[in-house]
FILOPA-99547 format. One record per atom (N, C-alpha, C): residue number from 0; residue in one letter; x, y negated, z negated. Coordinates in nm, 2 decimals. Each point is the difference from the previous one (the first is absolute). Last residue first. Example, Ala and Ser with C-alpha at 12.3 -4.5 7.8 and 13.67 -1.06 7.14 Angstrom:
# FILOPA-99547
1  S  1.28  0.22  -0.71
1  S  0.09  -0.11  0.00
1  S  -0.08  -0.11  -0.08
0  A  0.03  0.57  0.01
0  A  -0.09  -0.12  0.00
0  A  0.09  -0.12  0.00
END
This chain:
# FILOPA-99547
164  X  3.22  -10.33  -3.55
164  X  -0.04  -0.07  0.11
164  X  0.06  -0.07  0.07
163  X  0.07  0.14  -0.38
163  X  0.06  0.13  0.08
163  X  -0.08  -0.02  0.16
162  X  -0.04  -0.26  -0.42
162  X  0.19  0.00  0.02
162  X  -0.05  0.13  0.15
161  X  -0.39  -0.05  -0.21
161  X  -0.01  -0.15  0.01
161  X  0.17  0.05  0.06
160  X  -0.08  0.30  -0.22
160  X  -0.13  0.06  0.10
160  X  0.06  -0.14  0.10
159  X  0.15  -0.01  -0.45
159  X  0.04  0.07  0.07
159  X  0.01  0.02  0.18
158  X  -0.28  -0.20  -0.36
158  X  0.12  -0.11  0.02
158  X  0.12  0.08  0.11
157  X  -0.42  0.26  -0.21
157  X  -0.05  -0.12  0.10
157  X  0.13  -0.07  0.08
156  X  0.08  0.35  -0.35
156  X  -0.08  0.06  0.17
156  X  -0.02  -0.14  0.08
155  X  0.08  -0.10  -0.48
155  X  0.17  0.00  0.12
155  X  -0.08  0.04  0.08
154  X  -0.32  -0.02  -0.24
154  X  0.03  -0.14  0.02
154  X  0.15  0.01  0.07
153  X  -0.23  0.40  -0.19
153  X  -0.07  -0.06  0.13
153  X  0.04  -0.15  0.08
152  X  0.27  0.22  -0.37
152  X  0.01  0.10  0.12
152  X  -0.09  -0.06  0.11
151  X  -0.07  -0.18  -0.48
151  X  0.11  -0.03  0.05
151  X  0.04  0.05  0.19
150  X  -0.38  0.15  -0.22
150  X  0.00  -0.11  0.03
150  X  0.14  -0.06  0.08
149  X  -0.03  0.45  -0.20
149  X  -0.08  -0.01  0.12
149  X  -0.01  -0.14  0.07
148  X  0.45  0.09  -0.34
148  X  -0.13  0.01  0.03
148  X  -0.06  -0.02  0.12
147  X  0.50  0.19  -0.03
147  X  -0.08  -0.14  0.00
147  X  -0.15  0.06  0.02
146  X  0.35  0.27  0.12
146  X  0.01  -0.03  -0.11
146  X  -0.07  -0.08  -0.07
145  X  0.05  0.07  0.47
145  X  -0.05  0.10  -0.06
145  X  -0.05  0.02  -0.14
144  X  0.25  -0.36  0.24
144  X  -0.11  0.03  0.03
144  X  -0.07  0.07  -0.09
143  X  0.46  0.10  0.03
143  X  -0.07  -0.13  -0.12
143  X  -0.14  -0.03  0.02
142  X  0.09  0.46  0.24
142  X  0.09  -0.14  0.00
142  X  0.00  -0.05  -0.10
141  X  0.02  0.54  0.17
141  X  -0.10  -0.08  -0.08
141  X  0.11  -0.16  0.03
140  X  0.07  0.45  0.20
140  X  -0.12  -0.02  0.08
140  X  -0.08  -0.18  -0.12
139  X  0.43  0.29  -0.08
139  X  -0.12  0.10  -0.04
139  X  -0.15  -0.12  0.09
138  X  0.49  -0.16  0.02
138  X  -0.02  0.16  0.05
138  X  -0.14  0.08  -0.01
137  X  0.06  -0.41  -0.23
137  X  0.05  0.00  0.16
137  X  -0.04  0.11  0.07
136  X  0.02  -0.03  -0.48
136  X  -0.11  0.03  0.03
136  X  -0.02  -0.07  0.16
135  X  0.44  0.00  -0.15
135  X  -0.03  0.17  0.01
135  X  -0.20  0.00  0.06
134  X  0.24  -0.42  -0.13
134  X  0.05  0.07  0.12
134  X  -0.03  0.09  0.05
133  X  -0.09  -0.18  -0.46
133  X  -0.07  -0.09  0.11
133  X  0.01  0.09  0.16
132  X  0.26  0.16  -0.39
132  X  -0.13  0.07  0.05
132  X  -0.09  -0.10  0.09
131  X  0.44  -0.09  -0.06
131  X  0.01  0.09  0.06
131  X  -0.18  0.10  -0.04
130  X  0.09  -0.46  -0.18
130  X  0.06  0.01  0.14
130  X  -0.05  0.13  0.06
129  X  0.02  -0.05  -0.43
129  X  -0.16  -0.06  0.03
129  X  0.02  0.02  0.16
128  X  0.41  0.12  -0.28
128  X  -0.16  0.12  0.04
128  X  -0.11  -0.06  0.07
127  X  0.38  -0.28  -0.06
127  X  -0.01  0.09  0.09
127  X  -0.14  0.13  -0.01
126  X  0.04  -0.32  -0.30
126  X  -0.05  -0.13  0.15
126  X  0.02  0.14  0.07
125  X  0.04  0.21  -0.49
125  X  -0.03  -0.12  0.02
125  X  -0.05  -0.05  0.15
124  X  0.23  0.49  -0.14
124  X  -0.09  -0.10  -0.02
124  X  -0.03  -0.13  0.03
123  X  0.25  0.51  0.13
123  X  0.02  -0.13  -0.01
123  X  -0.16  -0.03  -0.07
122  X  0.33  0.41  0.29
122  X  -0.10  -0.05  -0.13
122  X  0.00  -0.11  -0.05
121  X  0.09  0.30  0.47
121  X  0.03  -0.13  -0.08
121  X  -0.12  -0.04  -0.14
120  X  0.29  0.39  0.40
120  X  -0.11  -0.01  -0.11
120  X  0.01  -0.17  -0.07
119  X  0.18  0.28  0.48
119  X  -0.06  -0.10  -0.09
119  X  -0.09  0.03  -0.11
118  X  0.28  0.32  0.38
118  X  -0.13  -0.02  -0.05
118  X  0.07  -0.11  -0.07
117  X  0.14  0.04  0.47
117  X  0.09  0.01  -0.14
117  X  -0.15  0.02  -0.05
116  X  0.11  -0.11  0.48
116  X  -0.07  0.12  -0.02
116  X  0.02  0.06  -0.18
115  X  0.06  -0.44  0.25
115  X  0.16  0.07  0.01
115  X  -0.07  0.14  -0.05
114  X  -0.25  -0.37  -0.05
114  X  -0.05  -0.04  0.12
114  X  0.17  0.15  0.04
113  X  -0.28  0.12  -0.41
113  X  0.08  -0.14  0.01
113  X  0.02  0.02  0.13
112  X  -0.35  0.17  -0.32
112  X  0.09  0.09  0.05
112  X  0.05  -0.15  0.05
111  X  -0.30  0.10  -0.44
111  X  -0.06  -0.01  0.18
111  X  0.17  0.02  0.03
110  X  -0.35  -0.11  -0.50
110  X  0.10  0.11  0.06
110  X  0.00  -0.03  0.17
109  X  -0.14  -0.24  -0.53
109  X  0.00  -0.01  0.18
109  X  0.09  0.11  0.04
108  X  -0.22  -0.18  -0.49
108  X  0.15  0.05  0.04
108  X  -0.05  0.05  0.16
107  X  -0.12  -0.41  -0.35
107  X  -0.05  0.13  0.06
107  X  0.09  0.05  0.06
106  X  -0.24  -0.37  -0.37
106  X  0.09  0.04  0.03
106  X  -0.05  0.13  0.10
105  X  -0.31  -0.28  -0.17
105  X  0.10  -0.11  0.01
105  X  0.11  0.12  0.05
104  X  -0.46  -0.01  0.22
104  X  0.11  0.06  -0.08
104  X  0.11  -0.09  -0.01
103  X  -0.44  -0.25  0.18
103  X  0.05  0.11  0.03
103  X  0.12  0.05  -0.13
102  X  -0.37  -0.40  0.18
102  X  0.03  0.10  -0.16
102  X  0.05  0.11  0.08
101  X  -0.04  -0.51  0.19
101  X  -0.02  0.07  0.06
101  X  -0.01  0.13  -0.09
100  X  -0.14  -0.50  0.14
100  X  0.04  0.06  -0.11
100  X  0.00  0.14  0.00
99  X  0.03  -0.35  0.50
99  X  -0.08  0.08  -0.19
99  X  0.07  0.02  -0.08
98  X  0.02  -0.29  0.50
98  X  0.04  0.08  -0.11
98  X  -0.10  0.00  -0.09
97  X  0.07  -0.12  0.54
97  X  -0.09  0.06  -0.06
97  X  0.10  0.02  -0.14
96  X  0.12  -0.22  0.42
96  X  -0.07  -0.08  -0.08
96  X  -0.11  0.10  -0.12
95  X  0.18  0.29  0.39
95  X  0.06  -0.12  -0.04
95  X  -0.16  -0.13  -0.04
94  X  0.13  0.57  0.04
94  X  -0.12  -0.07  0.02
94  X  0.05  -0.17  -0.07
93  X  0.30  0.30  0.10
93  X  -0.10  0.07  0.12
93  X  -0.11  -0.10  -0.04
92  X  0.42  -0.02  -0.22
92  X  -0.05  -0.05  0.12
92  X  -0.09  0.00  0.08
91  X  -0.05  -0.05  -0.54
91  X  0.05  0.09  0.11
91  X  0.00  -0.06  0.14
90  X  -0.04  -0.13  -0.60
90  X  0.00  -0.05  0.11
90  X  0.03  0.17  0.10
89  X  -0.10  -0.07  -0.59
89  X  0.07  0.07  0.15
89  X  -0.04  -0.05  0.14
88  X  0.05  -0.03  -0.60
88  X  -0.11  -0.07  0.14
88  X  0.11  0.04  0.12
87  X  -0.07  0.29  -0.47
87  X  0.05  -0.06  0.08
87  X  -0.07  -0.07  0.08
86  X  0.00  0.36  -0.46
86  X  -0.07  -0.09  0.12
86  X  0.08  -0.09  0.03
85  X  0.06  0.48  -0.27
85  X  0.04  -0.13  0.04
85  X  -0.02  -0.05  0.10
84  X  0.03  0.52  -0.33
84  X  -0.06  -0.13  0.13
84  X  0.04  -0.13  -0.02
83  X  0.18  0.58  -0.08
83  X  -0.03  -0.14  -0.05
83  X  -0.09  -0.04  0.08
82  X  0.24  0.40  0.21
82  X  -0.05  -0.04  -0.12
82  X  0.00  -0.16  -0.06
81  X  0.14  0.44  0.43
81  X  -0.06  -0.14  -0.02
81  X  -0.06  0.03  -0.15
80  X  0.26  0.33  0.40
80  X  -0.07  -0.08  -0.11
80  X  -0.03  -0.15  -0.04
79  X  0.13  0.20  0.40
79  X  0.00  0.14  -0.02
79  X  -0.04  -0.01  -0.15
78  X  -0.07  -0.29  0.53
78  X  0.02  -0.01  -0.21
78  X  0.01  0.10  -0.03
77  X  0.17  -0.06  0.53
77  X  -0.11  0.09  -0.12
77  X  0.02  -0.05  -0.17
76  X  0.21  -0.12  0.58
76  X  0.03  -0.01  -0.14
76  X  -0.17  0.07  -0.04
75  X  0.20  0.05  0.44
75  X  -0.05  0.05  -0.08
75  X  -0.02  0.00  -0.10
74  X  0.40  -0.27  0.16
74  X  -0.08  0.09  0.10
74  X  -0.08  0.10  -0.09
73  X  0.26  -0.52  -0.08
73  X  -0.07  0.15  -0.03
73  X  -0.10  0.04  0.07
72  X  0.44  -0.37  -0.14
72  X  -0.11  0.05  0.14
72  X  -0.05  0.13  -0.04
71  X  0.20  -0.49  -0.28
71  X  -0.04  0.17  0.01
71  X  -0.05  0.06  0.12
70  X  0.32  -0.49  -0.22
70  X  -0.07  0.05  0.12
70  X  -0.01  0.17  -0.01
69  X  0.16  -0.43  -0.27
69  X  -0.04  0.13  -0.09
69  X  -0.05  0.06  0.13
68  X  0.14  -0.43  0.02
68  X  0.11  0.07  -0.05
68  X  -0.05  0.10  -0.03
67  X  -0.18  -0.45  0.20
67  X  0.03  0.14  0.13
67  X  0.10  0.12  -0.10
66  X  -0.17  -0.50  -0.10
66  X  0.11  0.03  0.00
66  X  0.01  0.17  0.04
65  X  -0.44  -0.27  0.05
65  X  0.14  -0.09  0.09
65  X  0.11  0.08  -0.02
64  X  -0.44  0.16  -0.12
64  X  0.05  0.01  0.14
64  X  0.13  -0.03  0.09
63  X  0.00  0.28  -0.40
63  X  -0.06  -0.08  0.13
63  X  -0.06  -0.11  -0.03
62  X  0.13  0.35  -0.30
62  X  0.07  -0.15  0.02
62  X  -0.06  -0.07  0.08
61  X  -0.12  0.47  0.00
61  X  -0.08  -0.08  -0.14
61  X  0.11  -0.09  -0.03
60  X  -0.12  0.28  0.48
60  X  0.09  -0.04  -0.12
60  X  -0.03  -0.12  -0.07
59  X  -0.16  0.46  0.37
59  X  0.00  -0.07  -0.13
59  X  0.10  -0.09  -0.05
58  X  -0.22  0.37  0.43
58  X  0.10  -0.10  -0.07
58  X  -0.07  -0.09  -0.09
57  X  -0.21  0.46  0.27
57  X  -0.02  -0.11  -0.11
57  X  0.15  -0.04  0.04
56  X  -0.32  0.36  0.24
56  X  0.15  -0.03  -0.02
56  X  -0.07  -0.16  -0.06
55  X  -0.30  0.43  0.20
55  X  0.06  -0.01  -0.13
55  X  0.15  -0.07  -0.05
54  X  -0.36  -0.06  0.41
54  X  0.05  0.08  0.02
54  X  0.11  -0.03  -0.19
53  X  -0.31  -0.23  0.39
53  X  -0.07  0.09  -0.11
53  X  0.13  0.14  0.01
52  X  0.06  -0.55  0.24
52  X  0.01  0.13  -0.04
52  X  -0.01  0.12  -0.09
51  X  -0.09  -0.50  0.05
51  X  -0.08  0.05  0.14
51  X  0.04  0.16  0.01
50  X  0.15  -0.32  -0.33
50  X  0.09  -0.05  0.14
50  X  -0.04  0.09  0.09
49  X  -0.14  0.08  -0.48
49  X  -0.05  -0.15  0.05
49  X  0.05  -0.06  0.10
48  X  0.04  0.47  -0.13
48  X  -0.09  -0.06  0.06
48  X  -0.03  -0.15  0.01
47  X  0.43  0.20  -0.19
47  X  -0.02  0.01  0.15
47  X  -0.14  -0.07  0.05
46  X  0.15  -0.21  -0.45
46  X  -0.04  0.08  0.03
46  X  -0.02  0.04  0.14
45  X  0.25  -0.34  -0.34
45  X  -0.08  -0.01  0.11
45  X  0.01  0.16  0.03
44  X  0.17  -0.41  -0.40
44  X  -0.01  0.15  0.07
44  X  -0.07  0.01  0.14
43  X  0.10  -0.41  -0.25
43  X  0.09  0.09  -0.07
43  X  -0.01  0.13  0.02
42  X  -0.07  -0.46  0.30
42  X  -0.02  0.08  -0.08
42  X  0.07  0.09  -0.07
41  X  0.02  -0.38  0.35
41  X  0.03  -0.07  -0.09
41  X  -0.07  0.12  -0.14
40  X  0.09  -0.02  0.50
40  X  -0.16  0.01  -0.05
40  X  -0.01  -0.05  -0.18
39  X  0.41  0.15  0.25
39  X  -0.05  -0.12  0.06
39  X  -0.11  -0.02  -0.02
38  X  0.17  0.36  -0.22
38  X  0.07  -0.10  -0.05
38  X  -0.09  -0.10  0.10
37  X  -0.19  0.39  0.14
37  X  -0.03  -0.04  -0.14
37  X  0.06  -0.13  -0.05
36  X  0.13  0.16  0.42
36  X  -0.14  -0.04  0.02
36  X  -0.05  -0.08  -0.18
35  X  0.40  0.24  0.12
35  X  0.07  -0.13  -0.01
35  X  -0.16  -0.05  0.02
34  X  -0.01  0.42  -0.12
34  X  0.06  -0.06  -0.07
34  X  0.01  -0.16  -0.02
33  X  -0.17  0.32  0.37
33  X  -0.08  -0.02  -0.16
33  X  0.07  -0.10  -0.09
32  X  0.25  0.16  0.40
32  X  -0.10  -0.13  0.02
32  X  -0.11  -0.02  -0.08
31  X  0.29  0.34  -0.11
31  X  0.11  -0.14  0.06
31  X  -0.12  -0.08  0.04
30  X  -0.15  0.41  -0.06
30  X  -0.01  -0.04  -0.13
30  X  0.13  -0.12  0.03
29  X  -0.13  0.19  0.43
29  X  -0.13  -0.04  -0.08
29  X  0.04  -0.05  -0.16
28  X  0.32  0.22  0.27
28  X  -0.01  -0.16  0.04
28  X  -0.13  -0.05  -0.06
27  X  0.09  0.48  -0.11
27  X  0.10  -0.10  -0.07
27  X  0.00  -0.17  0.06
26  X  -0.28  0.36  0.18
26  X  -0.06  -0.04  -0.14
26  X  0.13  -0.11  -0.04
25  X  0.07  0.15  0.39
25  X  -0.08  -0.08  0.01
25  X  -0.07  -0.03  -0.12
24  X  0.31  0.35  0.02
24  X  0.09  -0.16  0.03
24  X  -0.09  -0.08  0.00
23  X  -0.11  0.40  -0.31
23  X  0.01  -0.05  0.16
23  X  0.07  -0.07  -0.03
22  X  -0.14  0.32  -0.39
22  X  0.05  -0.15  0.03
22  X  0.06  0.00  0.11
21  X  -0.44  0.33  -0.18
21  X  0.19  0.01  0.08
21  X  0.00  -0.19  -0.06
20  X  -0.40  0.17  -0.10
20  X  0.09  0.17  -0.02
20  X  0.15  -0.01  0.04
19  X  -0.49  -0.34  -0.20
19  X  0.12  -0.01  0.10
19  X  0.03  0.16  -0.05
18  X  -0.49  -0.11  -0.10
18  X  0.10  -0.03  -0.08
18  X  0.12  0.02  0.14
17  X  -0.46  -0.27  0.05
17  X  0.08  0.12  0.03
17  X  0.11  -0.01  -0.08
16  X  -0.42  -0.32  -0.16
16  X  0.12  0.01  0.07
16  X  0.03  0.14  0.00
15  X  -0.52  -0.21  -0.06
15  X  0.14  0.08  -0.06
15  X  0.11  0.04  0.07
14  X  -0.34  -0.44  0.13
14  X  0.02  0.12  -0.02
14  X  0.15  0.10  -0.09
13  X  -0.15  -0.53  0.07
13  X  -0.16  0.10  -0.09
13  X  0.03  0.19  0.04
12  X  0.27  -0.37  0.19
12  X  0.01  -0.04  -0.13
12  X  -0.09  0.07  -0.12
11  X  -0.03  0.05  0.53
11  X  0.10  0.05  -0.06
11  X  0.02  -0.02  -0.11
10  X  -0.33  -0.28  0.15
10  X  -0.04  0.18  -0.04
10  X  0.13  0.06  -0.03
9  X  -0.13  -0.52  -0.06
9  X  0.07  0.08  0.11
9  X  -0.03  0.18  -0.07
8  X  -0.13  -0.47  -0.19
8  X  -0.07  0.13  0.03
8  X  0.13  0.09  0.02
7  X  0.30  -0.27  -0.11
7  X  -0.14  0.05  -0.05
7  X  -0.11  -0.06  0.06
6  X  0.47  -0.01  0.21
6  X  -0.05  -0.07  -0.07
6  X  -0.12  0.08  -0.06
5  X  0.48  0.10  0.22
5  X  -0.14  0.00  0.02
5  X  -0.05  -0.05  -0.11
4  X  0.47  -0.14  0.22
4  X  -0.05  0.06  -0.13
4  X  -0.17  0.02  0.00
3  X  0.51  -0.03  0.34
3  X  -0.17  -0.04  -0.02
3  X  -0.05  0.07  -0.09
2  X  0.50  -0.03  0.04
2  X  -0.08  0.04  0.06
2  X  -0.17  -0.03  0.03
1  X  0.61  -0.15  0.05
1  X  -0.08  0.01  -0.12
1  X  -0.19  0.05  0.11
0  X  0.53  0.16  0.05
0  X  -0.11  -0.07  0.06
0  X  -0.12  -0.01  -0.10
END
């Protein structure tokens, strides 16, 4: 079931997600309808909070949206390092018609646990790291929004404010 994506303001988008201790059956229908929410949304990741739940679960995949081959579900993911930089322009669901230029780590190594209770480690560079820290700063309460100058930030608040009416 595909799900409703909150949009920025929204407060859940601005708080720090719960880390998980079990994988449920109801967590497991949750990351089945994250999933098919992201592909049908036409993205490369999606974060619990952006489907109204503060709660530490990511999916990821750096083919997406159309060819669906690299699919990650992570429970509790954590950067555990990071080095380099490299700017990007980065779009998000939560805050649609919004991109930037975005300077995050070129490379990083992610740690988190798998929807089968397995640890993960993924080390990587390039679209996926930008991916999975895009994701992570999900979890930590921050958006693209966020990222973006005072100006910039005042002129989405306005176009925003305007969609939610």
């Amino acid at each position: 079931m595909q799900l409703e994506i909150c949009t920025w303001p929204d407060a859940v988008l601005a708080a720090k997600a719960e880390p998980l201790s079990e994988v449920t059956p109801e967590l497991k229908e949750l990351i089945e309808n994250m999933v098919e929410t992201m592909y049908e949304s036409d993205g490369v990741g999606l974060a619990a909070p952006q489907v109204g739940e503060s709660i530490r679960l990511i999916c990821v995949d750096q083919t997406g949206p159309k060819v669906r081959g690299d699919l990650r579900v992570l429970i509790n993911p954590e950067i555990v390092e990071c080095d380099g930089e490299v700017a990007s322009e980065e779009g998000c669901l939560s805050c649609p018609g919004l991109n930037t230029t975005v300077t995050r780590s070129e490379h990083v190594v992610c740690k988190a646990t798998d929807p089968d209770g397995k640890d993960v480690t993924i080390d990587t560079a390039g679209f996926l790291a930008i991916i999975l820290q895009h994701e992570i700063d999900h979890l930590e309460g921050v958006t693209l929004a966020d990222r973006v100058g005072r100006l910039k930030k005042a002129m989405y608040r306005k176009k925003a404010l305007k969609w939610k009416k």
